[in-house]
N, C-alpha and C positions, 0 to 999 in steps of 0.2 A: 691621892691615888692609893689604892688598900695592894698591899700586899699579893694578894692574886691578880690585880689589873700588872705587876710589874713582874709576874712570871710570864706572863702571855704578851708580849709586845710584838712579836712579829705575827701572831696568829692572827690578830687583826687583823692586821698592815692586808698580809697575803690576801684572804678568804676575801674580804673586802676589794681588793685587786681583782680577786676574780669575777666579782660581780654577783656570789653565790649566796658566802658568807658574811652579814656583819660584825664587828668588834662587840657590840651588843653581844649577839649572838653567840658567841664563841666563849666569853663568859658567863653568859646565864648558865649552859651546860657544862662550863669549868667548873662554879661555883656550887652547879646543882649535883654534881656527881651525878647525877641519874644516868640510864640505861634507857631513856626516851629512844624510841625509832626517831625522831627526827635530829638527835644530836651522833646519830651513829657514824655518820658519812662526815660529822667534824673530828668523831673519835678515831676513826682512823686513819683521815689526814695528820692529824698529834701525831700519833704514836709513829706516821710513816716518817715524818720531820725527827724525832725524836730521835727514832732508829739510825737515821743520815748523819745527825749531828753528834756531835763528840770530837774526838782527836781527830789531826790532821789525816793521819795513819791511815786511821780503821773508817774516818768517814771516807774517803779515796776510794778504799777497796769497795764499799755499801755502793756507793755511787757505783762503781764500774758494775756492779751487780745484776745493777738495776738496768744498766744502759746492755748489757749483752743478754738479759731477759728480755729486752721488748724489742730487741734484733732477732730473738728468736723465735718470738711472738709472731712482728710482722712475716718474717721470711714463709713462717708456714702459712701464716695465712696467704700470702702470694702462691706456695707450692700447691696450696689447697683452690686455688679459684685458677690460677694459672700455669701449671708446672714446667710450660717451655720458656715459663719467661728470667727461669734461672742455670745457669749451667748450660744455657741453647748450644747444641755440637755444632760446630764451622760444619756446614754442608760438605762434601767432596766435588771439587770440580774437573774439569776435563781438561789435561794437559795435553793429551796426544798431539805432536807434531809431526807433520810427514816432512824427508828431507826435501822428496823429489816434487816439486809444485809446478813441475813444467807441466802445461797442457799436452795430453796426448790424443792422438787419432787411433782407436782404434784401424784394427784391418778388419774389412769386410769377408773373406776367404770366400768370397764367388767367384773368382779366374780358380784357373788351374793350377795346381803347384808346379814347381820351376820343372823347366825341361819337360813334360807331360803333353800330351795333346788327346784331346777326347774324342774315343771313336764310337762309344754305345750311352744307352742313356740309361738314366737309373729312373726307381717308381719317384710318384709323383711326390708319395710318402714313404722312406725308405725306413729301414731300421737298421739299429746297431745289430750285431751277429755278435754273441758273447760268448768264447770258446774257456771252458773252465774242466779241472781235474775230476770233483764232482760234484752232483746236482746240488749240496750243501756247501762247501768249502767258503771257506770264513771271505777270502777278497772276490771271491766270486760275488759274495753275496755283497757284498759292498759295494761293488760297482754296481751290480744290479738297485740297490735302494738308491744311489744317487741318479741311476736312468728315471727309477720313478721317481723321485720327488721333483724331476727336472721336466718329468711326463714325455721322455723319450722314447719310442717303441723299442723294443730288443725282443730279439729269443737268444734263450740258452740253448746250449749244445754242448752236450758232454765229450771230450774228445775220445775219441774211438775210431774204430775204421772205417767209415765211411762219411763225407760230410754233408749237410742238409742240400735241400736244390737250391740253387744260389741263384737262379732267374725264373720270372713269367714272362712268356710270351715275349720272348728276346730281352725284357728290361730286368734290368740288375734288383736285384730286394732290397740289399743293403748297403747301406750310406758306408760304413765302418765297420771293421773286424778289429774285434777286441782278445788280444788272448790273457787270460789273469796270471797265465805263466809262461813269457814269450819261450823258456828251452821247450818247451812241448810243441812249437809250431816249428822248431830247428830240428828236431828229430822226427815230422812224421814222414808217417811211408812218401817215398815218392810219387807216386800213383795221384795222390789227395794232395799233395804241396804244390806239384804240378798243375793241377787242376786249380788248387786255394790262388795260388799266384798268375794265373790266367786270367781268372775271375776282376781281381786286384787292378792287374795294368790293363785291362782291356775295358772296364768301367770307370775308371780312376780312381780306385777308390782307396783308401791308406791304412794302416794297423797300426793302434797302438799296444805296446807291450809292455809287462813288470817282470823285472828281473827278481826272481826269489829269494832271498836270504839263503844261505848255506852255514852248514857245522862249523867245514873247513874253510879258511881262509883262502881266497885265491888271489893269485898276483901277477897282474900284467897278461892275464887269461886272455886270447883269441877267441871273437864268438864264431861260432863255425862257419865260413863261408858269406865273412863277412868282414870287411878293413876296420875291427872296430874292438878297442880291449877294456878289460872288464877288471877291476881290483873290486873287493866282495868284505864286508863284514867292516866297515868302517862309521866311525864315531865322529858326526861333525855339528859344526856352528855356525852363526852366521850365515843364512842361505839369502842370496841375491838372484832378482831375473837378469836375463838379455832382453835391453827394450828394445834390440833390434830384432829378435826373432818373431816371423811371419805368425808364429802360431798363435803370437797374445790378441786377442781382442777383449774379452770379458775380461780381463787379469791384467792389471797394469803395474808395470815396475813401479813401485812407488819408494821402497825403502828398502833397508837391508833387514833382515829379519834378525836382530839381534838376541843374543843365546844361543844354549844347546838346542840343536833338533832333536826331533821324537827319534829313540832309538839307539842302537848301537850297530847295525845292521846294516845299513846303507851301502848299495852299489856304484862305485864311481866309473866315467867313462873315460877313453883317451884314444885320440884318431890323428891319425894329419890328412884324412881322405876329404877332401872337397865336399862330398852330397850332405858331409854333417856338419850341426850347428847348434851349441850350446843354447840350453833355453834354460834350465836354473843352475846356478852353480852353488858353494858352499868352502869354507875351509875345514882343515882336518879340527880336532879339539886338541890333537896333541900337537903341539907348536913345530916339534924341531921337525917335523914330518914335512912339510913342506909348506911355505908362506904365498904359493899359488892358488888360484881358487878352481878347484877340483868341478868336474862336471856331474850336476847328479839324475838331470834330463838333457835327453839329447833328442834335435830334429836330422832325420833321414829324409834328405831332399829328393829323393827317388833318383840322383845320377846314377846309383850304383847296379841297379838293377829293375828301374824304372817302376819301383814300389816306395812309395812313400809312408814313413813312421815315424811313432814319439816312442821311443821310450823311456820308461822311468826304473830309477835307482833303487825307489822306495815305492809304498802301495799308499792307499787312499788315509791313512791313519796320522798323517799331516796334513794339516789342514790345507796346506796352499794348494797341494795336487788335488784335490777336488775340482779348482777355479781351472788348472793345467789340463786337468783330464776333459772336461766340456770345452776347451779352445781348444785338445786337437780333434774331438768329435770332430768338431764344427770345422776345420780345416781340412780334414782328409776327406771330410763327405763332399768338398769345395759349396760350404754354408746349405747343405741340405740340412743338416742336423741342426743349425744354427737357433741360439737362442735369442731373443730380442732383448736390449740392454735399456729397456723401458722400463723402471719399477718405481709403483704406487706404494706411498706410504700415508696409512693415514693411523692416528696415534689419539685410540677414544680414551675418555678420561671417566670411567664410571663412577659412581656412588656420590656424585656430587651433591653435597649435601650431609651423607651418611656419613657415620663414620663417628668412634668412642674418642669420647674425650680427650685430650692431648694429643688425638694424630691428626687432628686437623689442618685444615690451612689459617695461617694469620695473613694479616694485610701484608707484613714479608715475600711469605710465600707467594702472596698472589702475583707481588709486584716484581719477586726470582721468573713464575712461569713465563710472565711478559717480554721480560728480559729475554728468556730461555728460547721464547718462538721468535722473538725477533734476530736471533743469532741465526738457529736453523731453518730461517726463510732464505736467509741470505747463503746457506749449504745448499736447502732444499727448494727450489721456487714453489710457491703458494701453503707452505708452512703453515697449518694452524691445527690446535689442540681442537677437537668435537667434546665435548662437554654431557654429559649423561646427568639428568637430575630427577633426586626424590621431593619433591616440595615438602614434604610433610616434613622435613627434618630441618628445616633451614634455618637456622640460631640456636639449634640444640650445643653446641658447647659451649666452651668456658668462652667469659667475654672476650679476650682477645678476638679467639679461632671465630666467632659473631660476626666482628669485625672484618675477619675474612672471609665471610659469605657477604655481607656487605660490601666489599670492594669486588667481589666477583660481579656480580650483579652491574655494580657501577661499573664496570669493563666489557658487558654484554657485549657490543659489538665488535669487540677482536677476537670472539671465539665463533666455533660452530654448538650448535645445541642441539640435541636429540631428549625426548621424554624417556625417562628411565618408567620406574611405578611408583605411587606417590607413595606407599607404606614401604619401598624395596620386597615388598612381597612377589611370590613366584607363582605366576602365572596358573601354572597344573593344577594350584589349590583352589583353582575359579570352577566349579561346575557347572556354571550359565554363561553367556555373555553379555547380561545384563551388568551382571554383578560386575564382572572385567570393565566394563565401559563407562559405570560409575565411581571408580577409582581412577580410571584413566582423564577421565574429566576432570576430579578434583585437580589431577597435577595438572591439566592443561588450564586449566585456570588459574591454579598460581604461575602460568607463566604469563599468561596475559597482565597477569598484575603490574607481575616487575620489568614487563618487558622482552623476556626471553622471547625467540619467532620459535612461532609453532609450526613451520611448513618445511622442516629439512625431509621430509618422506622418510626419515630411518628411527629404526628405535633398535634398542637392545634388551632383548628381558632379563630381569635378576638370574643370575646362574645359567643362565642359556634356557630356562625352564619354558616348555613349550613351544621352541622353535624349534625342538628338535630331539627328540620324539615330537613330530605336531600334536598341538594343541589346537584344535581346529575353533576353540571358543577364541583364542589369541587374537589367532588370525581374521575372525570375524572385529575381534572390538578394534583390534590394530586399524585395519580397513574404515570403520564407520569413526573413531576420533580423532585418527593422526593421519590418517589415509596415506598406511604407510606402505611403501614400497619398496624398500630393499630393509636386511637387516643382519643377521654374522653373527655364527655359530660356530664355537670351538667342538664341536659336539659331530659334526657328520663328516663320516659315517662312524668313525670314532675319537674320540681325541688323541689317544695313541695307537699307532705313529702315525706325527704330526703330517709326516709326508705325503699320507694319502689323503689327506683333509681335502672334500672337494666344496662345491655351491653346487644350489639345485633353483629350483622354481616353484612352488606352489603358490596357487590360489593369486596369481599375478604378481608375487610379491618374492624377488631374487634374493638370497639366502646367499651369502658369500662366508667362505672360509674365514674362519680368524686365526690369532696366534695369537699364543703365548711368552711374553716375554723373561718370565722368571720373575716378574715383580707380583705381588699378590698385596692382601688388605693389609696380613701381618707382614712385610716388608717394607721397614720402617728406616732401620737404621744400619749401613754397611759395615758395622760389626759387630751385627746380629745377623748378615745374611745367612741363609742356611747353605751352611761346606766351607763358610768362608767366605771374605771378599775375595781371593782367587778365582772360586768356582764364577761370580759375576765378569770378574778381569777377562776370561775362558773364553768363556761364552761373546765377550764383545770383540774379542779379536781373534776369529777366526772360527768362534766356535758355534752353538747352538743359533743365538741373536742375529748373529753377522749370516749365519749359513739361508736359514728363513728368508733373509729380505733378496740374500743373492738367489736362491733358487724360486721364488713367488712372484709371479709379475705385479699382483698385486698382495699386498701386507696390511690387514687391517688386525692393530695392535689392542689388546686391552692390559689399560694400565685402572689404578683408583685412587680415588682421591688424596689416601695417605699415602704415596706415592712421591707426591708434591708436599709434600710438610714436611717436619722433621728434617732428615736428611736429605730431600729430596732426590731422591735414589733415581727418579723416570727422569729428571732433566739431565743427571747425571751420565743417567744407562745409554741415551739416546745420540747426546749431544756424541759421546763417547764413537759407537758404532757408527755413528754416518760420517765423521771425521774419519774412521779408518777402513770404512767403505770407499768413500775415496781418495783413499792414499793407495788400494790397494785392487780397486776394478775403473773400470771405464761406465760402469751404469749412469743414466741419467737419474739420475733420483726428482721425483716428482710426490705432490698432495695435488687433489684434487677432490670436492665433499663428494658423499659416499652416494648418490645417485649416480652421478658420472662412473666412479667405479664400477658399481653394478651394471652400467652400460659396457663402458670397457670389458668389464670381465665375460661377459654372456658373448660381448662378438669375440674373443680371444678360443672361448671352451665351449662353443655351442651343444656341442656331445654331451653339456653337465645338466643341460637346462630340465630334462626329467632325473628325477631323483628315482633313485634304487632305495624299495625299504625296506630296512633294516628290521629284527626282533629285538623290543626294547628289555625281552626278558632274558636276552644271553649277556646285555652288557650294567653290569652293576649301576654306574651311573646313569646311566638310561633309565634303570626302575625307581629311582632315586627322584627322577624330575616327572615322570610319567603320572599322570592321572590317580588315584586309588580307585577311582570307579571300574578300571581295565583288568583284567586279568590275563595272564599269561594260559591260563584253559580252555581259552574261548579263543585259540588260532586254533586250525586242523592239523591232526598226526598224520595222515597220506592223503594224496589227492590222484584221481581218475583222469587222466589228462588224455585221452583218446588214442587216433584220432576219429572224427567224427563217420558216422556209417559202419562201424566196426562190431557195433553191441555193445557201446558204452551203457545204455539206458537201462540194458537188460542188466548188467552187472549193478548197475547204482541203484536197481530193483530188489535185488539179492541178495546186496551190501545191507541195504536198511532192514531187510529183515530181521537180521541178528539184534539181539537185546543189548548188547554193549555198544554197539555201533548209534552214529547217529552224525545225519548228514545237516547240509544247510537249509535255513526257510528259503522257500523258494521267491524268485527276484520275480517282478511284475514284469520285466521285462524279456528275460531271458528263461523264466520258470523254475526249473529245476538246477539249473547253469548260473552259480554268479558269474564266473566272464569277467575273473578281478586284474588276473593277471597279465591280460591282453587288451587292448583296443581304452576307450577313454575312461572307463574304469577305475583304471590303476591309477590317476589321478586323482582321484580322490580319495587316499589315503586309507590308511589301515583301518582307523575311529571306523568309514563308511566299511569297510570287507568284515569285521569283526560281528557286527552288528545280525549278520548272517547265521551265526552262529549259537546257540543255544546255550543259554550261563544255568545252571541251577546248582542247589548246593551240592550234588554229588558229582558234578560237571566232571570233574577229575576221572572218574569210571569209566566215563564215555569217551570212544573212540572218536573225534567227529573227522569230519570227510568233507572233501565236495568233486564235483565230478564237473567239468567244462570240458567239453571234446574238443573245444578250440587252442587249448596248451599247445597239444602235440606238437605242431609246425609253427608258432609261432618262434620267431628270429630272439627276441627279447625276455620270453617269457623263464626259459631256466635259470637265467641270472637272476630275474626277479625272483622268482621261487625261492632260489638260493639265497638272499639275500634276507626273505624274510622266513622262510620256510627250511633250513638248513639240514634241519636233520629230518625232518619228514621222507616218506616212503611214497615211491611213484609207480603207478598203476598201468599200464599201456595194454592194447590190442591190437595185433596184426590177422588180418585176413586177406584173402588174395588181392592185392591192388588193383585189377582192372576191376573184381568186381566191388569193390571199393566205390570207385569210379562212377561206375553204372548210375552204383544203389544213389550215387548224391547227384546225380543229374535229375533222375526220376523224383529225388525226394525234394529239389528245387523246384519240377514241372509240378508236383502235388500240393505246391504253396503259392502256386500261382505266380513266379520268378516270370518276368515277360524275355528275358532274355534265357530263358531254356524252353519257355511257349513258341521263341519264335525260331530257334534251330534245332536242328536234329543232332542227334549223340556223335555222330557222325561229323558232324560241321565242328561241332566243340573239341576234338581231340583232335581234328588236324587243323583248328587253327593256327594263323605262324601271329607273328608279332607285329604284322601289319594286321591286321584284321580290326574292327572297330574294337574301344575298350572294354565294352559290358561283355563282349565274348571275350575276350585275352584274361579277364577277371574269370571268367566263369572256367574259361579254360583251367586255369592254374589252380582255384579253387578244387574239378576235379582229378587232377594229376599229382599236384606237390606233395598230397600227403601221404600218397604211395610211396614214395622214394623213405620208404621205412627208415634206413640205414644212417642215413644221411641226416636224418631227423635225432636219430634215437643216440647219437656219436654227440650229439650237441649238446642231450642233455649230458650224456657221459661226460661232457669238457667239463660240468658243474659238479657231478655228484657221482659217489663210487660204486660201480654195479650190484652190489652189496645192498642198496638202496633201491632198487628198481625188481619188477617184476613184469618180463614179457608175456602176454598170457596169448594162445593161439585162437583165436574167435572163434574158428569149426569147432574147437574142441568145447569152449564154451556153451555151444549153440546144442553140441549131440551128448554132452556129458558134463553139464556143470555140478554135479554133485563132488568131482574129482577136483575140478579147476579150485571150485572153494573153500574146500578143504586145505588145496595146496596153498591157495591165498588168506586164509588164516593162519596160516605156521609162517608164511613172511613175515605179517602185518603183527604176530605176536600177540596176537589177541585172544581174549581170557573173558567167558567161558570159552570154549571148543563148543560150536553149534553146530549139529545135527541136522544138515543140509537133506537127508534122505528122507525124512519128515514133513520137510516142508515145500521142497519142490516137485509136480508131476507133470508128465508129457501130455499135451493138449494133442491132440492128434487135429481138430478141425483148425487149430492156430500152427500146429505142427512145431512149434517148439514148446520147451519148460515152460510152468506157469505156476504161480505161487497157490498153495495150498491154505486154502480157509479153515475158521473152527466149523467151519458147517460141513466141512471134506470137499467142497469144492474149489475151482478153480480160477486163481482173478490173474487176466492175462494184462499184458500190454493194451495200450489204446490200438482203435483200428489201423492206426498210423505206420503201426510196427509189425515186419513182417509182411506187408503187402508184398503181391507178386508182381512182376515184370515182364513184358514181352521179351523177351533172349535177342541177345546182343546178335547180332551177324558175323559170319563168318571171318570178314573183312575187320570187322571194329575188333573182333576177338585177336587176332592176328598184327592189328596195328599196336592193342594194348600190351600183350604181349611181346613184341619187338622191344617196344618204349620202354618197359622195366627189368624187361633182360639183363642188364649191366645193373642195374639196382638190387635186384634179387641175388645178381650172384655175391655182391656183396655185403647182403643181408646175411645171404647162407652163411659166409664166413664171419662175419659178426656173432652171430648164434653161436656157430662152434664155438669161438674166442670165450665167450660168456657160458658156458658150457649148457646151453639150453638146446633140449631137441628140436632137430628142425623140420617142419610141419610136413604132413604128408602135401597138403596144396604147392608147397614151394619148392619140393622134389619133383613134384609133376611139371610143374611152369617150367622151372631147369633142364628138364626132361626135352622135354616139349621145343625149345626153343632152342 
């Protein structure tokens, strides 16, 4: 053996071991010193052995080198293909325990409260009466948001001296009187207390009261004229209920509210008089004050003066007196006011599928969610997550998170599934609905693959896009591939506040409200929540989360995928609030899938089923999900609203003369009248009313208009207006109502109407209410929309006089050069045209007529202006009587509005 075969002994042995290198091998390249590529990969195994070996020392530390380089190798490569599969945060779980786990019975409060006996009856549907300092005042307004998110009727009334009518027709109005500051109902005039308290014991109906903070300190205070004392400005903790008091149904004593209360201001009470009965109490914060628990709401059983009341220490800025204050609605009205303790929860889980790398779900996760509904099935009967999925995204993470779309899948049937879109793209971006229903296909066919049911009837679009502003392409592809039929929009009519969020109906398919939970895509991890984990804590005990499901009978939640990973924030957030929902109400908390919902929710809110629409160019995220093809230029700046017979036509004549103006294409149907905002119409959404209207690129310049003489009297129409048309300017004309009257009997017998062929003017005004229906119709038709006053007060409830221009029809008819003029300087319109140009008196038509380039005259069709046999003596006389009380309160309307009032309606005044 030479000399280099006995420097190399283990280089063999090894390389040879491996199966790579042989001892041959290993010495041809010792021997050969070359720089051969094939002996490279032996050269620097040597030199890595060479490096190791040496002293016990120094190879030790080489070694440890080597071992904490390829721990830091692998580690990243783990943090790089998997990042939660190191350092995973322990989720947060739900501790909340309630002490009190005795089942309770709500009280119903349909009898009478104690000692009371009912002598009159209230409406069928009564309201709160809200007596506040002024029309703004901070707890005013707060009892008022909670009437509406609770959808309780009320009127306010400012206290003053006189108070509102407190009955029709012998029945009482109101369920409840509310004062927001009970010293204001202690000090009014006798005159009105008297009255207010007659009302009270002779309806049965009860008050509750807040006692207001004060500067000074009061102690051991007598309330006026009443067995009952008052210590003011007090700092307490720990607030407990009475489970015995009558007033709890929705609010169950569950616990003791440990901690400081909100405040330092709190009113405490103290009685030995029998009609009272502690309903929350609390201790001082300062100890040595007294170790009693102090009252901070009291019930007024009505022995004392046979008026029953709550009142409270503190105002709505606690959370528990929110649940306090709707248990004693609901008690003093004896459950007229009463809320139903029914509430649907159903808890969607969008994006499924979607969703950047590391916030996904793992097989964990999925197997935490499982876990998660089988707890809150047993809180909530029929408990299950609805499921939203993108197909197109399905194994897009790291392989774990794979793994858990893979186990979702293999768990199909414990969930509910709805089709998300298969790219999470948003809807609005579709300008066909072809295109919409060949991506909607692609996802339904990956669900058929793996199984997913395609037949839940709901779906959810990315971002609410298209449900709301409608998308009317949606709603067709919705309809032909999932044939869907219900679906929830955080979006209508706005998303904030959340309180007024209503459902609507188009196109057969119920649109139910959703909510917000405060969880979103980036809410990931509870010490990253934004405010804090506090701000989350807040919200689930008593605040935002909790408030929602107690004030909604129905809750339909949106959470997303990353939700469920990570920290699993939504089993956390949930599992949390419905624990201390029922620690702290009597609700039945139920799930049911979201067909049934939409059924529930349409028989609950019937009133919601047409939708009010909205201008999607006043609300920022409205233009955000709204079409690009739509423009905000292409609604109308005023509209001609009648009513009909009055000389609308002649005006919409005169109107479209001007060069800046310009009205709608005329409807096949109705011609020059689209007819959007009354009758079935309005059902087809804005896309169809828009369409009316004339787009070009100088669209902006032009005033556009449209003229329906049917607005005027419709019952619905100025809230629609309003709703879509808000700042818009509204057009009216009054002319004498009977001849009003006349002109549209004769102008139904000129269209061939068989029910004006087949009676006389005569027959149709004194119809009564028995008479067959095509006359009671035809009646009302000619009468209702003489009642000027009473019309024109209705649009006033929507929009401020300011916006409105009364025009007098005679004046129109014998001098519209003036009228147009003056209706240019309303309308604000730019140029000023030169009405004396362009209109002249036709003497053979006998009114105005528009002027040609040729100097001649193009009048109205034959249709207009025709003449009439003259009413009789009698019919004159009958119509006359009839609008006597209408006109006088015309007259005084016009004065109010500071418009002259017409020589015709001086005469009619005159006259009658």
């Amino acid at each position: 053996m030479s000399g280099r075969e006995k420097n190399y002994p283990l280089i063999g042995k090894d390389t040879e071991a491996g199966g790579e290198w042989s001892s041959d091998t290993a010495l041809l390249c010792a021997a050969a010193e070359t720089s051969s590529p094939s002996c490279r990969p032996w050269r620097l195994w040597q030199r890595t052995l060479l490096w190791l070996s040496g002293s016990r020392k120094s190879s030790l530390k080489r070694w440890t080198t080597v071992v904490v380089t390829l721990i830091l190798i692998i580690s990243g490569y783990l943090l790089l293909t998997s990042p939660r599969s190191i350092l995973q945060p322990v989720p947060p779980e739900s501790v909340f325990r309630c002490s009190n786990t005795k089942s309770t019975v709500p009280s119903e409060h349909k009898r009478s409260p104690e000692g009371v006996a009912v002598t009159t009856q209230l409406r069928i549907d009564p309201k709160v009466l809200l007596f506040t300092e002024t029309q703004h005042s901070r707890r005013g307004r707060a009892i008022a948001e909670l009437l509406v998110a609770n959808k309780i009727k009320y009127k306010i009334e400012v206290i003053g001296k006189s108070l509102p009518l407190l009955t029709n027709l012998s029945k009482g109005k109101y369920g409840a009187v509310v004062f927001e500051n009970f010293e204001r109902y202690l000090v009014m005039d006798t005159w009105n207390r008297e009255l207010l308290d007659k009302y009270l014991v002779e309806y049965n109906v009860g008050m509750v009261g807040f006692l207001p903070p004060h500067e000074e300190t009061v102690v051991g205070a007598k309330i006026k004229g009443f067995p009952l004392y008052v210590h003011t400005n007090m700092a307490l903790e720990n607030v407990t209920l009475n489970a015995e008091n009558p007033v709890l149904r929705l609010t169950r004593s569950g616990d003791t509210l440990w901690g400081e209360a909100p405040g330092t201001d709190w009113t405490i009470f103290s009685t030995n008089h029998s009609t009272y009965e502690a309903l929350e109490l609390a201790v001082p914060r300062v100890p040595h004050y007294t170790k009693e628990k102090l009252i901070t709401a009291v019930l007024d059983k009505g022995k004392y003066d046979g008026i029953c009341r709550v009142l409270f220490g503190y105002d709505l800025k606690f959370w528990l007196h929110n649940l306090l204050f709707l248990d004693a609605i609901s008690y003093l009205s004896r459950g007229k006011l009463s809320l139903s303790l029914d509430r649907y929860i159903l808890v969607d889980i969008d994006d499924i599928f979607v969703g950047h790398k590391g916030t996904r779900m793992t097989v964990e996760d999925v197997e935490a969610l499982l876990a998660a509904q089988k707890r809150l099935r047993d809180l909530v009967p029929g408990w299950r997550f609805n499921l939203g999925f993108s197909g197109k995204y399905f194994k897009s993470g790291y392989p774990d998170e794979n793994l858990g779309d893979e186990a979702l899948l293999q768990n199909v049937e414990h969930f509910w599934w709805f089709g998300h879109m298969w790219g999470h793209t948003q809807p609005h971006k579709f300008n066909s609905t072809e295109a919409l229903e060949s991506v909607m296909q692609m996802n339904k066919q990956f669900a058929k693959t793996y199984g997913i049911p395609t037949d839940s009837g709901y779906s959810v679009a990315p971002h609410h896009s298209g449900v709301y502003p409608v998308h009317e392409q949606l709603y067709d592809a919705w309809k032909k591939v999932w044939n869907i039929r219900v679906t929830s929009t955080e979006e209508y009519p706005h998303l904030r506040p959340a309180r007024l969020r209503r459902g609507f109906i188009h196109r057969k398919i119920m649109v139910l409200p959703r909510q917000t939970c405060g969880l979103y895509t980036h809410t990931v991890f509870i010490d990253k929540f934004p405010g804090g984990r506090q701000v989350l804590e807040k919200s689930i005990h008593g605040g935002e989360l909790f408030q929602t499901i107690v004030y909604n009978p129905i809750s339909i939640f949106m959470t997303h995928l990353s939700n469920y990973g990570n920290d699993r924030l939504a089993i956390y957030t949930f599992e949390s609030v419905i624990k201390f929902l029922k620690c702290w109400t009597n609700l039945n908390l139920m799930t049911v899938p979201p067909l049934q919902l939409g059924e529930k929710y349409f028989h609950m809110f019937p009133d919601e089923e047409e939708p009010i629409w909205g201008n999607p160019c006043l609300d920022r995220r409205h233009r955000d999900i709204w079409a690009t093809s739509k423009m905000c230029e292409q609604l109308p700046k005023f509209l001609v609203i009648g009513p009909q017979k009055t000389g609308t036509t002649a005006l919409y004549t005169f109107l479209s003369m001007h060069p800046a103006i310009s009205s709608n294409y005329p409807s096949p149907e109705t011609f020059e009248e689209v007819q959007f905002f009354n009758g079935r119409n309005y059902a087809k959404g804005i896309d169809w009313y828009m369409k009316f209207f004339p787009l070009s690129q100088n669209s902006s310049s032009k005033y556009l208009f449209e003229k329906s003489a049917t607005y005027f009297d419709g019952e619905l129409v100025p809230r629609r207006v309003k709703g879509l048309l808000p700042s818009s300017r509204l057009v009216t004309i009054i002319i004498p109502p009977s001849k009003r009257a006349y002109s549209w009997y004769h102008h139904m017998r000129a269209h061939n109407d068989i029910t004006a062929l087949n009676y006389s003017f005569n027959d149709v005004i004194t119809a009564t209410d028995k008479a067959p229906r095509p006359l009671r119709d035809l009646r009302n038709k000619c009468l209702n929309p003489g009642m000027y006053a009473k019309h024109i007060e209705r649009w006033l409830d929507y929009f401020p006089s300011t916006q409105l221009s009364i025009i007098d029809g005679e004046s129109l008819r014998n001098n519209p050069v003036d009228v147009m003029n003056r209706l240019q300087r309303f309308l604000k319109i730019r140029p000023f045209f030169n009405y004396t140009e362009h209109l002249r008196f036709d003497k053979k038509k006998g009114f105005f007529c528009q002027v040609t380039e040729e100097d001649k005259t193009k009048c109205l069709g034959r249709g207009k202006g025709r003449q009439y046999p003259p009413m009789t003596e009698v019919e004159e006389k009958l119509l006359r009587d009839y609008y006597q009380p209408h006109n006088v309160v015309l007259e005084k309307l016009l004065t109010r509005l500071n418009y002259p009032v017409p020589v015709w309606l001086l005469e009619d005044l005159a006259s009658s």
